[in-house]
PQR file with spaces between the fields and no chain letter, atoms N, CA, C, O and H, PARSE charges and radii, in Angstrom:
ATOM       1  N    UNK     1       0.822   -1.192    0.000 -0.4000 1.5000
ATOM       2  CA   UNK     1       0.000    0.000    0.000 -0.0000 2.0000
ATOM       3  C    UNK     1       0.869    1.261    0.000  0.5500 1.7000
ATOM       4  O    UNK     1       0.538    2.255   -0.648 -0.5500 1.4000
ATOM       5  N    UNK     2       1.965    1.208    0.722 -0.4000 1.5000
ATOM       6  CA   UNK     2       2.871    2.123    0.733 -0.0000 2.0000
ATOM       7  C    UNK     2       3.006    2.776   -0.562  0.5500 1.7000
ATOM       8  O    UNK     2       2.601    3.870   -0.954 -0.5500 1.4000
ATOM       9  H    UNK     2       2.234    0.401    1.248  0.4000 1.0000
ATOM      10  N    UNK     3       3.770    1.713   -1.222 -0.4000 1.5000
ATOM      11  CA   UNK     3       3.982    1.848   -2.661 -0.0000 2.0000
ATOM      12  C    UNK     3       3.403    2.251   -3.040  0.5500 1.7000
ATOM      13  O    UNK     3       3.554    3.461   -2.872 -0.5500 1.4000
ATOM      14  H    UNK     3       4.099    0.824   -0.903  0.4000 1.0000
ATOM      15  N    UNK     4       2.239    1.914   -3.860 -0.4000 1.5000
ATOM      16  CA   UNK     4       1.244    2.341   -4.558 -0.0000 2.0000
ATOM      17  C    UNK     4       0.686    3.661   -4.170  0.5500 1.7000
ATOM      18  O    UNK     4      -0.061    4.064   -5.062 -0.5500 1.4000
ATOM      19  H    UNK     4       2.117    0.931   -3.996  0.4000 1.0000
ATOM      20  N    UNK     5       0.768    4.473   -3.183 -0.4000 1.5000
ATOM      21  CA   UNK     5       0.862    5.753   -2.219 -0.0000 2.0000
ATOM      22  C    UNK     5       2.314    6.593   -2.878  0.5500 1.7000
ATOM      23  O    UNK     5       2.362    7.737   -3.328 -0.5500 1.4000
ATOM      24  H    UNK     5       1.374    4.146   -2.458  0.4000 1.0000
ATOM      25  N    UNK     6       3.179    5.810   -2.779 -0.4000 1.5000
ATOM      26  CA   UNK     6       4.715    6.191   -3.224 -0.0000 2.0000
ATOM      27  C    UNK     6       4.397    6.684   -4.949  0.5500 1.7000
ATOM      28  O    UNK     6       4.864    7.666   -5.527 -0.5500 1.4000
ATOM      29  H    UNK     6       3.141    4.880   -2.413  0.4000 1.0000
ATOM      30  N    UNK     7       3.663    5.871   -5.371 -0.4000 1.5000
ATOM      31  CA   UNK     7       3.984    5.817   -7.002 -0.0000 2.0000
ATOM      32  C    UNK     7       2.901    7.043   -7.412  0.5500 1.7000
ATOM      33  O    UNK     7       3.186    7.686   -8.422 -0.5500 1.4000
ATOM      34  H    UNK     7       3.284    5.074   -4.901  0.4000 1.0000
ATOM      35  N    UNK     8       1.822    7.355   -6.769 -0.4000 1.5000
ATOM      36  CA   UNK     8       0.953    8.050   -6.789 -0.0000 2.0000
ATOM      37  C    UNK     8       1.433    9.649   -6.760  0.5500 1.7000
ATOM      38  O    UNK     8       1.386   10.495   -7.653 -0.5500 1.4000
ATOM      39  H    UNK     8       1.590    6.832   -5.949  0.4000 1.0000
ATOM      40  N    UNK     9       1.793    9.711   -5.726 -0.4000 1.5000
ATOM      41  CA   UNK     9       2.327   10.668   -5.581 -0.0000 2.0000
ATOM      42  C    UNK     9       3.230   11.005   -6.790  0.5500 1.7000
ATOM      43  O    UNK     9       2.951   11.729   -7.745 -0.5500 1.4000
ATOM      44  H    UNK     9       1.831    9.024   -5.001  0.4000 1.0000
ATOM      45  N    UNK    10       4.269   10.386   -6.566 -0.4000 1.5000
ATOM      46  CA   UNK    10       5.063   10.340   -8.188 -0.0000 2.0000
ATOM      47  C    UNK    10       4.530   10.909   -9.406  0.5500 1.7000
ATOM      48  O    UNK    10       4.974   11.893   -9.996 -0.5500 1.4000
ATOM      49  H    UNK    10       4.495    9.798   -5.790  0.4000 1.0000
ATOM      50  N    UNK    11       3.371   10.080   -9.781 -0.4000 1.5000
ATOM      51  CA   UNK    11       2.490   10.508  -10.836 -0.0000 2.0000
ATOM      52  C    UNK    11       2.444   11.996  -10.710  0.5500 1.7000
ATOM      53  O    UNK    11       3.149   12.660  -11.470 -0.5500 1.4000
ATOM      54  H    UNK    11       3.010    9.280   -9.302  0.4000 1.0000
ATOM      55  N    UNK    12       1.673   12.593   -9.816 -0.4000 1.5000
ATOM      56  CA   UNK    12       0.881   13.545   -9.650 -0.0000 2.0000
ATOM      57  C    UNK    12       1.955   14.785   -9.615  0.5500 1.7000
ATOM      58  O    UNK    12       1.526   15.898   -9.919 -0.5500 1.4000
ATOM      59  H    UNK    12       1.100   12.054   -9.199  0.4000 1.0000
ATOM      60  N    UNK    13       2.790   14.695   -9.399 -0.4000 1.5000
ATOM      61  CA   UNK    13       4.140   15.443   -9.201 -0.0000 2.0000
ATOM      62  C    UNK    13       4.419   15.597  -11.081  0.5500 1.7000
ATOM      63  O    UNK    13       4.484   16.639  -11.733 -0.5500 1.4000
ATOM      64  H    UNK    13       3.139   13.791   -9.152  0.4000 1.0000
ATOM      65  N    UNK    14       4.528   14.293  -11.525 -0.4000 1.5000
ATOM      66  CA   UNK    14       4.890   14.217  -13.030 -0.0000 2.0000
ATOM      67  C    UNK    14       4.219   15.144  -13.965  0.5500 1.7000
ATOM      68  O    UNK    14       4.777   15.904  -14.756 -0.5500 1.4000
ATOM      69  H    UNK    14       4.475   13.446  -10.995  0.4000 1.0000
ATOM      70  N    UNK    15       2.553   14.937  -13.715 -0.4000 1.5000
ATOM      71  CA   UNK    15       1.575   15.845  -14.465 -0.0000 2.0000
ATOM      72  C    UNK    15       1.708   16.739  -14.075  0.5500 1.7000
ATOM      73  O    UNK    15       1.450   17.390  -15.087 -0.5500 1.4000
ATOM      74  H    UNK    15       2.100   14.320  -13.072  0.4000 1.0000
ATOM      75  N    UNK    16       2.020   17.752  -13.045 -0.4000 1.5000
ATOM      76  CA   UNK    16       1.613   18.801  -12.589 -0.0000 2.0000
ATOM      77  C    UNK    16       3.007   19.211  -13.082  0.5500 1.7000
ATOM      78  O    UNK    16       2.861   20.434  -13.093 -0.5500 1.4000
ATOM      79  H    UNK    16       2.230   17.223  -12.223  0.4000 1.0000
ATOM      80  N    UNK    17       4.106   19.018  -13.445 -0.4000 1.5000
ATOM      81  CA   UNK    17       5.397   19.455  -13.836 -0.0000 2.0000
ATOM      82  C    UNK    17       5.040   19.624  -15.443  0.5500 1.7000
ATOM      83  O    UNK    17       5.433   20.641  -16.015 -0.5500 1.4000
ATOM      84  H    UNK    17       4.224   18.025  -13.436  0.4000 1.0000
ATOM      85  N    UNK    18       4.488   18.884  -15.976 -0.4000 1.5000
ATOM      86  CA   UNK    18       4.279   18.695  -17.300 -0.0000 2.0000
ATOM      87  C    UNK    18       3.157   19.936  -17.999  0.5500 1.7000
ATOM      88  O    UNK    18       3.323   20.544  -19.056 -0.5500 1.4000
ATOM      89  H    UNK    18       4.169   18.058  -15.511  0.4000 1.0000
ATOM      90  N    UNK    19       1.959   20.064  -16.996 -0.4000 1.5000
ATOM      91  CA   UNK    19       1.123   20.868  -17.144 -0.0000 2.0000
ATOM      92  C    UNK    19       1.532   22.404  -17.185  0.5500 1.7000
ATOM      93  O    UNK    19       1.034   23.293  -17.874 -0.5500 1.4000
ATOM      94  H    UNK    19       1.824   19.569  -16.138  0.4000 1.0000
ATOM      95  N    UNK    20       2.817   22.498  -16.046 -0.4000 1.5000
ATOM      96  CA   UNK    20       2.664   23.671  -15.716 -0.0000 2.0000
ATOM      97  C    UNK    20       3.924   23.967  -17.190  0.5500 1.7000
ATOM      98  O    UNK    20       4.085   25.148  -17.499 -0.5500 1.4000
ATOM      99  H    UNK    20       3.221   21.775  -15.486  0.4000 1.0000
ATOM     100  N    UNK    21       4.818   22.768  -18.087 -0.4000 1.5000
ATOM     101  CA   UNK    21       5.454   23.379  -18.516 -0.0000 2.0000
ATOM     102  C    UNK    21       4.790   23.771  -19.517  0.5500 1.7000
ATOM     103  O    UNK    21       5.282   24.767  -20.048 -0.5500 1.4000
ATOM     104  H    UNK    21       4.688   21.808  -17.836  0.4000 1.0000
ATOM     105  N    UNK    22       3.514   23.237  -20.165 -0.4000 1.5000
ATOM     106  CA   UNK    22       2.963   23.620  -21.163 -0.0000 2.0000
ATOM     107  C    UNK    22       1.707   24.717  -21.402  0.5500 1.7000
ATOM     108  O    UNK    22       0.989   24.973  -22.369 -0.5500 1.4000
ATOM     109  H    UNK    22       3.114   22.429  -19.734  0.4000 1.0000
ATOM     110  N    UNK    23       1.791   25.149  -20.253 -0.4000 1.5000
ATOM     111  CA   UNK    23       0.444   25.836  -19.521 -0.0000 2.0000
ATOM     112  C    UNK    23       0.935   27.157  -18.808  0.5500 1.7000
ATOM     113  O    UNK    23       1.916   26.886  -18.116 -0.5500 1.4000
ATOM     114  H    UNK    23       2.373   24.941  -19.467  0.4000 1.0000
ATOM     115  N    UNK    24       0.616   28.405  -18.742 -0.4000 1.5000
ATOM     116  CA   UNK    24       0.966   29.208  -17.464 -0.0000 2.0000
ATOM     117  C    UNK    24      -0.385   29.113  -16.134  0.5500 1.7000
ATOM     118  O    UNK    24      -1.553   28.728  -16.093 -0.5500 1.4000
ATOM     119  H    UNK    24      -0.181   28.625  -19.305  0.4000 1.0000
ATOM     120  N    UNK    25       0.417   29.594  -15.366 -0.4000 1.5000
ATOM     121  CA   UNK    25      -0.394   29.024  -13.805 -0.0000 2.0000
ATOM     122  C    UNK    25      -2.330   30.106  -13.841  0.5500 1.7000
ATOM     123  O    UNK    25      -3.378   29.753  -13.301 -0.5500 1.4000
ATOM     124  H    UNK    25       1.366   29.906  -15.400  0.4000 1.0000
ATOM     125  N    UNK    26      -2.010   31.617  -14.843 -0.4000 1.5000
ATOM     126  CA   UNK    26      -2.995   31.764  -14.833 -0.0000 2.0000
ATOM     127  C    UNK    26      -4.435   30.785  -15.625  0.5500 1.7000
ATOM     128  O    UNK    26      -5.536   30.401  -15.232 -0.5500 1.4000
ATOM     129  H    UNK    26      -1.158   31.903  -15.282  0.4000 1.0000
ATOM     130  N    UNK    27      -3.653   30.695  -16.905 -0.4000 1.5000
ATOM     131  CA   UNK    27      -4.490   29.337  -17.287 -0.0000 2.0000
ATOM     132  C    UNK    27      -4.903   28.495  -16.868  0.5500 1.7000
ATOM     133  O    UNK    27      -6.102   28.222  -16.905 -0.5500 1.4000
ATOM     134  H    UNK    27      -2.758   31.007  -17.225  0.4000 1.0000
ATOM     135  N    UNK    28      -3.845   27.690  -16.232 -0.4000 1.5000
ATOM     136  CA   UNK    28      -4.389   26.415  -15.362 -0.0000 2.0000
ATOM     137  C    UNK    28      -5.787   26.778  -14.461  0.5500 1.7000
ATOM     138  O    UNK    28      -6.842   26.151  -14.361 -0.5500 1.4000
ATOM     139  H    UNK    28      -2.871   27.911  -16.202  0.4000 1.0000
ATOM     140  N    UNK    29      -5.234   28.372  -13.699 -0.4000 1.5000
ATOM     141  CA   UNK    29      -6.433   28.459  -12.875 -0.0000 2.0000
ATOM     142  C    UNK    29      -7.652   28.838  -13.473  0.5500 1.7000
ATOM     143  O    UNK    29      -8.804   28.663  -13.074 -0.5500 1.4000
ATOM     144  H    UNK    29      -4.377   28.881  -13.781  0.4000 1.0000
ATOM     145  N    UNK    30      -7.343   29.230  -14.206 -0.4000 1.5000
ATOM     146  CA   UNK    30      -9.089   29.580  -15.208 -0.0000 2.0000
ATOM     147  C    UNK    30      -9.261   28.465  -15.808  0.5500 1.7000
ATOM     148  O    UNK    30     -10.021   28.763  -16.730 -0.5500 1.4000
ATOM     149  H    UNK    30      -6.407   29.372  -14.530  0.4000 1.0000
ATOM     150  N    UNK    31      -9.032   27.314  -15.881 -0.4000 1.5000
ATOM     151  CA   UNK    31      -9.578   26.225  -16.274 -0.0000 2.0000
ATOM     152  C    UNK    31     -10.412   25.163  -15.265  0.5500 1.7000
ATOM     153  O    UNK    31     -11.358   24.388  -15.407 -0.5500 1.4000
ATOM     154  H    UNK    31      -8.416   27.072  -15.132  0.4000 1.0000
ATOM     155  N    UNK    32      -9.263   25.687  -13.850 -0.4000 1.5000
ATOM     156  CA   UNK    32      -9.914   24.731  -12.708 -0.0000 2.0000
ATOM     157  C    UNK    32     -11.097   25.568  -11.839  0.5500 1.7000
ATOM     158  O    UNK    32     -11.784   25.210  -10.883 -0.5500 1.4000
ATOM     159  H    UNK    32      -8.494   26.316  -13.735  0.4000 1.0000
ATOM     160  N    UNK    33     -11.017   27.181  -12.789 -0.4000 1.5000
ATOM     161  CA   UNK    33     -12.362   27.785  -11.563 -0.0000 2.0000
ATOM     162  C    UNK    33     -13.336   27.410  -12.824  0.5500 1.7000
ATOM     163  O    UNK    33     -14.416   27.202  -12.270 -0.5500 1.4000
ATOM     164  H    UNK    33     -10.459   27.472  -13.566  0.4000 1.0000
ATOM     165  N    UNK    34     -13.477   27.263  -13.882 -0.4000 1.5000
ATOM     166  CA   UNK    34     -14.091   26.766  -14.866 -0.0000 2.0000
ATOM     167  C    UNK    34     -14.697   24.932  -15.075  0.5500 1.7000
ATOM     168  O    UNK    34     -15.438   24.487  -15.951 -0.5500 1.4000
ATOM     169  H    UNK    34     -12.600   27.431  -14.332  0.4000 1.0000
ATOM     170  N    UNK    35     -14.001   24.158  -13.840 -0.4000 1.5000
ATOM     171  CA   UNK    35     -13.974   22.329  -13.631 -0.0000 2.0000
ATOM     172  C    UNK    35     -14.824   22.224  -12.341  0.5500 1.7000
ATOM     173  O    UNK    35     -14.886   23.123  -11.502 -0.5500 1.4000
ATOM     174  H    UNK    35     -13.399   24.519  -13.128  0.4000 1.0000
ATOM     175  N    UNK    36     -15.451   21.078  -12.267 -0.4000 1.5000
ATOM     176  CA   UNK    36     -15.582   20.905  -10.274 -0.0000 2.0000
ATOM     177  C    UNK    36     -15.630   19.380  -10.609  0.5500 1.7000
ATOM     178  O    UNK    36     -15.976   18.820  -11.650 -0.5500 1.4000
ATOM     179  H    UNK    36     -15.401   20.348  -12.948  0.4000 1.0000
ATOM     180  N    UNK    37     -15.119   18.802   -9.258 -0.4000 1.5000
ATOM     181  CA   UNK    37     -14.829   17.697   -8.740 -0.0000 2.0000
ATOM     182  C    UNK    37     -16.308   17.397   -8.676  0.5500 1.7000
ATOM     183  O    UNK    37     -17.052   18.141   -8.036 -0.5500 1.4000
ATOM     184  H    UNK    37     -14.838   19.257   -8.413  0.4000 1.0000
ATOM     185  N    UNK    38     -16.859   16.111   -9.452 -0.4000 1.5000
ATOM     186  CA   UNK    38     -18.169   15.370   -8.972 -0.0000 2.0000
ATOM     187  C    UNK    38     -17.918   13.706   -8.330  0.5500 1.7000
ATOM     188  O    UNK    38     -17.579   12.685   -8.929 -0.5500 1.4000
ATOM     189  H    UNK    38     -16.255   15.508   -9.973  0.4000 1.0000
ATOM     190  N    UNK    39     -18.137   13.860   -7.349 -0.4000 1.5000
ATOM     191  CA   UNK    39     -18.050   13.172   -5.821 -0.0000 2.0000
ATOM     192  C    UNK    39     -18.760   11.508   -6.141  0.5500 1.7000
ATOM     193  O    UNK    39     -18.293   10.514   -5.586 -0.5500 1.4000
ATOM     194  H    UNK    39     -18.413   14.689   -6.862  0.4000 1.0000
ATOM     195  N    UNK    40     -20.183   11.420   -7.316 -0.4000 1.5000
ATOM     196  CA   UNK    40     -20.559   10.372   -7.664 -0.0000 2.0000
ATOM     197  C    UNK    40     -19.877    9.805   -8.405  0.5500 1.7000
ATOM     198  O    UNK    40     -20.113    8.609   -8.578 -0.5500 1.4000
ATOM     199  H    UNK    40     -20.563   12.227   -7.767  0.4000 1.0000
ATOM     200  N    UNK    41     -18.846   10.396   -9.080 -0.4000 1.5000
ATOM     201  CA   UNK    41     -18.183    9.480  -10.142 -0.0000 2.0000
ATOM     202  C    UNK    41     -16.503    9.758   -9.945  0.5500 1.7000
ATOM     203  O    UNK    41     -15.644    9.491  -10.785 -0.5500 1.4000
ATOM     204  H    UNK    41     -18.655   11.367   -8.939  0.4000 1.0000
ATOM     205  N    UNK    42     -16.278   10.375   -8.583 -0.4000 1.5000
ATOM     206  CA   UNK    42     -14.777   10.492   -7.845 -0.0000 2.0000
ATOM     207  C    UNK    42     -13.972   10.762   -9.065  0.5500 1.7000
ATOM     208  O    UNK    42     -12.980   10.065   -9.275 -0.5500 1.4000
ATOM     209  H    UNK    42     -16.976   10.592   -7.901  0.4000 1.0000
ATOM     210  N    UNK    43     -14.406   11.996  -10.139 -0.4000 1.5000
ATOM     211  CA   UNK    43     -13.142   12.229  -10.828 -0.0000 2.0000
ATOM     212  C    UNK    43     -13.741   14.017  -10.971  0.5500 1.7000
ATOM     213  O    UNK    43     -14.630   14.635  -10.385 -0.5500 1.4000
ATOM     214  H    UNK    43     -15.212   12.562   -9.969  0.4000 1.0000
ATOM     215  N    UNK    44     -12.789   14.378  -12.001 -0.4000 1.5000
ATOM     216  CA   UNK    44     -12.402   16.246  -12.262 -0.0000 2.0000
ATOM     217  C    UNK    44     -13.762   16.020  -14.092  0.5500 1.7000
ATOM     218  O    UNK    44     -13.621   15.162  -14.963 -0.5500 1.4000
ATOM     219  H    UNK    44     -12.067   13.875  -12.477  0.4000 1.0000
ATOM     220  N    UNK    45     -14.866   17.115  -14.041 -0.4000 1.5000
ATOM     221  CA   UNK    45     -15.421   17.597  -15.164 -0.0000 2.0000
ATOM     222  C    UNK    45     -14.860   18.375  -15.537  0.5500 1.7000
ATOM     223  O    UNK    45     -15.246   19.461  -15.106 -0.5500 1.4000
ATOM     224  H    UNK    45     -14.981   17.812  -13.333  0.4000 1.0000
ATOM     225  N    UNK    46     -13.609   18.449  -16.545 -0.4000 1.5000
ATOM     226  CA   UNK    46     -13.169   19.496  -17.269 -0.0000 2.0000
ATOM     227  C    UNK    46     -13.486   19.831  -18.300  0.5500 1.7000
ATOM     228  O    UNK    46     -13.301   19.091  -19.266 -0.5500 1.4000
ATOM     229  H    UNK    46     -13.295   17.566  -16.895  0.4000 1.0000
ATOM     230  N    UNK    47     -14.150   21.228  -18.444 -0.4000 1.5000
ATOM     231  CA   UNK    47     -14.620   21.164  -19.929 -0.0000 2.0000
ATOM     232  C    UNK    47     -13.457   21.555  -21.277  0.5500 1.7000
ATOM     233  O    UNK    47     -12.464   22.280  -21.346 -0.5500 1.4000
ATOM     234  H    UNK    47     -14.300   21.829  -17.660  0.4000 1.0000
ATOM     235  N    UNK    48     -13.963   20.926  -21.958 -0.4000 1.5000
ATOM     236  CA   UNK    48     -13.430   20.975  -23.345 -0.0000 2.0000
ATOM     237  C    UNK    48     -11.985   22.478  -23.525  0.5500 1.7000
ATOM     238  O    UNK    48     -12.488   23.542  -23.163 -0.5500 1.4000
ATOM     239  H    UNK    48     -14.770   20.337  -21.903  0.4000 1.0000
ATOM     240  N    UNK    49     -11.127   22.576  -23.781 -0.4000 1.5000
ATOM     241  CA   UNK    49     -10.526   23.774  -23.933 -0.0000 2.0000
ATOM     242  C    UNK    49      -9.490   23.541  -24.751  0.5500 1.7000
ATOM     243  O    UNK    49      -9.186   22.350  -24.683 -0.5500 1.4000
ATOM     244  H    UNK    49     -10.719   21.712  -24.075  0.4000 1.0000
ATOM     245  N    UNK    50      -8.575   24.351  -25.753 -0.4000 1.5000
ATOM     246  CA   UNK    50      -7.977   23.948  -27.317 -0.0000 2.0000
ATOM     247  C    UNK    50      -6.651   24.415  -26.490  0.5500 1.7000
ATOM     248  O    UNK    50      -6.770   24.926  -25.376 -0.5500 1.4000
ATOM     249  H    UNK    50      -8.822   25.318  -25.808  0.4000 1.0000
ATOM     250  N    UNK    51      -5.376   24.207  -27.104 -0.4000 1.5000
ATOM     251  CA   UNK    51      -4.129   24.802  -26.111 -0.0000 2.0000
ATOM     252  C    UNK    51      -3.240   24.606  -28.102  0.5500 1.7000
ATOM     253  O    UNK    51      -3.047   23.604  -28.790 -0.5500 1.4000
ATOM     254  H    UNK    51      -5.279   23.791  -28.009  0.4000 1.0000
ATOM     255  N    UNK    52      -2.906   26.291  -28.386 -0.4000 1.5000
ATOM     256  CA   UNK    52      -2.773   26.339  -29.273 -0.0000 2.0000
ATOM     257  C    UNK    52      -0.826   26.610  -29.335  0.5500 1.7000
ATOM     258  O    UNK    52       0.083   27.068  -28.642 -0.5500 1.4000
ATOM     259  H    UNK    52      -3.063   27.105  -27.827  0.4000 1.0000
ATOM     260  N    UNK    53      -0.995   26.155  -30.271 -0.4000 1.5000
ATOM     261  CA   UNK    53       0.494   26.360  -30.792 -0.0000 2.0000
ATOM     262  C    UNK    53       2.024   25.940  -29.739  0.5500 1.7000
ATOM     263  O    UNK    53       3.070   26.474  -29.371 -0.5500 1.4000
ATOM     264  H    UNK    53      -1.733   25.783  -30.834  0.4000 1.0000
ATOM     265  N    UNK    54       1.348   24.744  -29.613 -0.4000 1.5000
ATOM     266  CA   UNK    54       2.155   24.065  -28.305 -0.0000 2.0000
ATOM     267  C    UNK    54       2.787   22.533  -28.905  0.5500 1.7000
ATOM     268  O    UNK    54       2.010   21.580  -28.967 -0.5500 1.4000
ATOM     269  H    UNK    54       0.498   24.310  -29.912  0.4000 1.0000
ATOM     270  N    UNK    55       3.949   22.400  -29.252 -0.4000 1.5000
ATOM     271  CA   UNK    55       4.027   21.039  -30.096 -0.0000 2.0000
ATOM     272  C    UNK    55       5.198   20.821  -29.182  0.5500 1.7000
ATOM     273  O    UNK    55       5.903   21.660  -28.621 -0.5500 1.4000
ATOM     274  H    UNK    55       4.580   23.174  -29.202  0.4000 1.0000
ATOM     275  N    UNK    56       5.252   19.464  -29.155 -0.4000 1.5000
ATOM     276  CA   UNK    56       6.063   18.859  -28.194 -0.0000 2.0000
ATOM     277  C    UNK    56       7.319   18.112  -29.420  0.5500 1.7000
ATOM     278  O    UNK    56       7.020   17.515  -30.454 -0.5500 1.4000
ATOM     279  H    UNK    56       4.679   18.783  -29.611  0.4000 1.0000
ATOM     280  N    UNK    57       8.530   18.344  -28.969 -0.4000 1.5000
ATOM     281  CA   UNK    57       9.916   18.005  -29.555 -0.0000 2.0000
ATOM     282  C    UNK    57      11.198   17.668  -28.289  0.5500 1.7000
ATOM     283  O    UNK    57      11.662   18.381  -27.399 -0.5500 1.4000
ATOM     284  H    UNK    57       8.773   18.828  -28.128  0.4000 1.0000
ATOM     285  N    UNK    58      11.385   16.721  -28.568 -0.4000 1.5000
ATOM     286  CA   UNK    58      12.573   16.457  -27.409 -0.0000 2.0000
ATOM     287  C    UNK    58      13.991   16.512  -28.116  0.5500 1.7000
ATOM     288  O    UNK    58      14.272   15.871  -29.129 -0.5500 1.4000
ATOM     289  H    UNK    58      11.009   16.142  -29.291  0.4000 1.0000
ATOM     290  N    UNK    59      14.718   17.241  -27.539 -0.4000 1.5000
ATOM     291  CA   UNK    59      16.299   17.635  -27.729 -0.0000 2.0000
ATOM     292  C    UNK    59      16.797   16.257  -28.145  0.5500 1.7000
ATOM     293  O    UNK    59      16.461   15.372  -27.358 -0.5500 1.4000
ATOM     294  H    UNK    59      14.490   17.761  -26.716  0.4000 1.0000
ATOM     295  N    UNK    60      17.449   15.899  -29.094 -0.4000 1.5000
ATOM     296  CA   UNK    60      18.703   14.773  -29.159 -0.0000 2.0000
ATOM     297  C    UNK    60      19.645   14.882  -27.827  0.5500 1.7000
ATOM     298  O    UNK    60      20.270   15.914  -27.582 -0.5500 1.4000
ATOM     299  H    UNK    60      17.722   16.618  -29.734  0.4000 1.0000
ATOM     300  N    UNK    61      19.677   14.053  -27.224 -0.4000 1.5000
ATOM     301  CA   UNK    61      21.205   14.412  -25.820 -0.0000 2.0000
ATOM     302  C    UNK    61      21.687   13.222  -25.922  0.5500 1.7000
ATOM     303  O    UNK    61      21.096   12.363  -26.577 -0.5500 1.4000
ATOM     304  H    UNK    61      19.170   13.215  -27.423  0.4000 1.0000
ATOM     305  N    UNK    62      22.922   12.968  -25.242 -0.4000 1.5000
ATOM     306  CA   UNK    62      23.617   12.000  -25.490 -0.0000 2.0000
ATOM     307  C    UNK    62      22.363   10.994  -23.473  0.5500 1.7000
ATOM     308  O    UNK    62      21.723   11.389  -22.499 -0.5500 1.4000
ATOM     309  H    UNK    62      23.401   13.666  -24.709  0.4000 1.0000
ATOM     310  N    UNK    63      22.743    9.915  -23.996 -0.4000 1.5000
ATOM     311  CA   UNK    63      22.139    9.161  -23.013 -0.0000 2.0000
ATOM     312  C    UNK    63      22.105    9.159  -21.250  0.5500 1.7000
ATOM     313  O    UNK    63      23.079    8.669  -20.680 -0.5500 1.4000
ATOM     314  H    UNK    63      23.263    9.595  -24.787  0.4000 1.0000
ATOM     315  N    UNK    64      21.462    9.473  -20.784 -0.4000 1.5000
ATOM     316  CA   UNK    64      21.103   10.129  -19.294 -0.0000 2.0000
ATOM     317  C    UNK    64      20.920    8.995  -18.205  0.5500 1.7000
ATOM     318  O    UNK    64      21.284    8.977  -17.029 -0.5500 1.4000
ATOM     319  H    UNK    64      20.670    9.871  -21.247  0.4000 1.0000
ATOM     320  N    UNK    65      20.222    8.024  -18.987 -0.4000 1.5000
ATOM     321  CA   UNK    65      19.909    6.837  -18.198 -0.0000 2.0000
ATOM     322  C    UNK    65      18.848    7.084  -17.425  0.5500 1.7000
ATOM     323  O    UNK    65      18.742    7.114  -16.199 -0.5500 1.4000
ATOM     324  H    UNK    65      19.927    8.039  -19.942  0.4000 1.0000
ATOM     325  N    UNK    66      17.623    7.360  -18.786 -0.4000 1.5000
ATOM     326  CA   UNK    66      16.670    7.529  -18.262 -0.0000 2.0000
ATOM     327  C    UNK    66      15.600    6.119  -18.973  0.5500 1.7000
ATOM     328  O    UNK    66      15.591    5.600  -20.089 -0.5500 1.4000
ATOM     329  H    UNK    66      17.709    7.335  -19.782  0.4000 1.0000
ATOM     330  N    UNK    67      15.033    5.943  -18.104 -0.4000 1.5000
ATOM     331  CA   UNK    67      14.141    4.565  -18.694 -0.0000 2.0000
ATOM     332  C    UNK    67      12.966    5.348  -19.541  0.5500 1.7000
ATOM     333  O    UNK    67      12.600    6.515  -19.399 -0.5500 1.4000
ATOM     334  H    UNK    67      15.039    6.365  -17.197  0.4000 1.0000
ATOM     335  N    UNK    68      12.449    4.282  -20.535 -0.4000 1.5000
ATOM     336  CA   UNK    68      11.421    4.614  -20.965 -0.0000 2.0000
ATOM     337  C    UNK    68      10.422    4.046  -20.501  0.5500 1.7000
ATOM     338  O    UNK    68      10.497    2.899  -20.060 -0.5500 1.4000
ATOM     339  H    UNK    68      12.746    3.334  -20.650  0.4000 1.0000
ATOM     340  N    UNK    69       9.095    4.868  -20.515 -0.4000 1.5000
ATOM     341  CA   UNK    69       7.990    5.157  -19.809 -0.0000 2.0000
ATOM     342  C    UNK    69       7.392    4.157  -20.087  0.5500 1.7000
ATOM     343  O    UNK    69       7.738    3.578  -21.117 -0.5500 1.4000
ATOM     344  H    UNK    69       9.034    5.799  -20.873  0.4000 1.0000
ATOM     345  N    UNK    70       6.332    3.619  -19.310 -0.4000 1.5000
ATOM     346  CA   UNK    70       5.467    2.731  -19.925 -0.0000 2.0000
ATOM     347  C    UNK    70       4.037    3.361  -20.425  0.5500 1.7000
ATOM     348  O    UNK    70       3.207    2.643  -20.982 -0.5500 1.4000
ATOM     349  H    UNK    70       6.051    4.089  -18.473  0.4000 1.0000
């Protein structure tokens, strides 16, 4: 249980690094005063929103020893 607590966290750390690099923090927040948490189905209603001119490219680097993701 630990773990799975351990890895969670992890996650949530991951997206929120990822979000904020592709996102500025005012955005984010006008999206989440724009969402609400519904409690019957324990997840986030986010509505629909376009995120323009944002393309994802990763640098060539020489090898880091980083695993790939599953």
């Amino acid at each position: 249980m630990l773990e799975t607590i351990r890895q969670q966290e992890l996650d949530v750390k991951f997206f929120k690094k990822m979000v904020k690099m592709l996102m500025k923090d005012e955005e984010i927040a006008k999206i989440k005063l724009k969402s609400q948490y519904d409690d019957s189905i324990n997840d986030w209603i986010i509505p629909p929103f376009i995120l323009k001119q944002k393309e994802v490219t990763l640098p060539s680097l020489k090898k880091t020893g980083y695993d790939v993701m599953e």
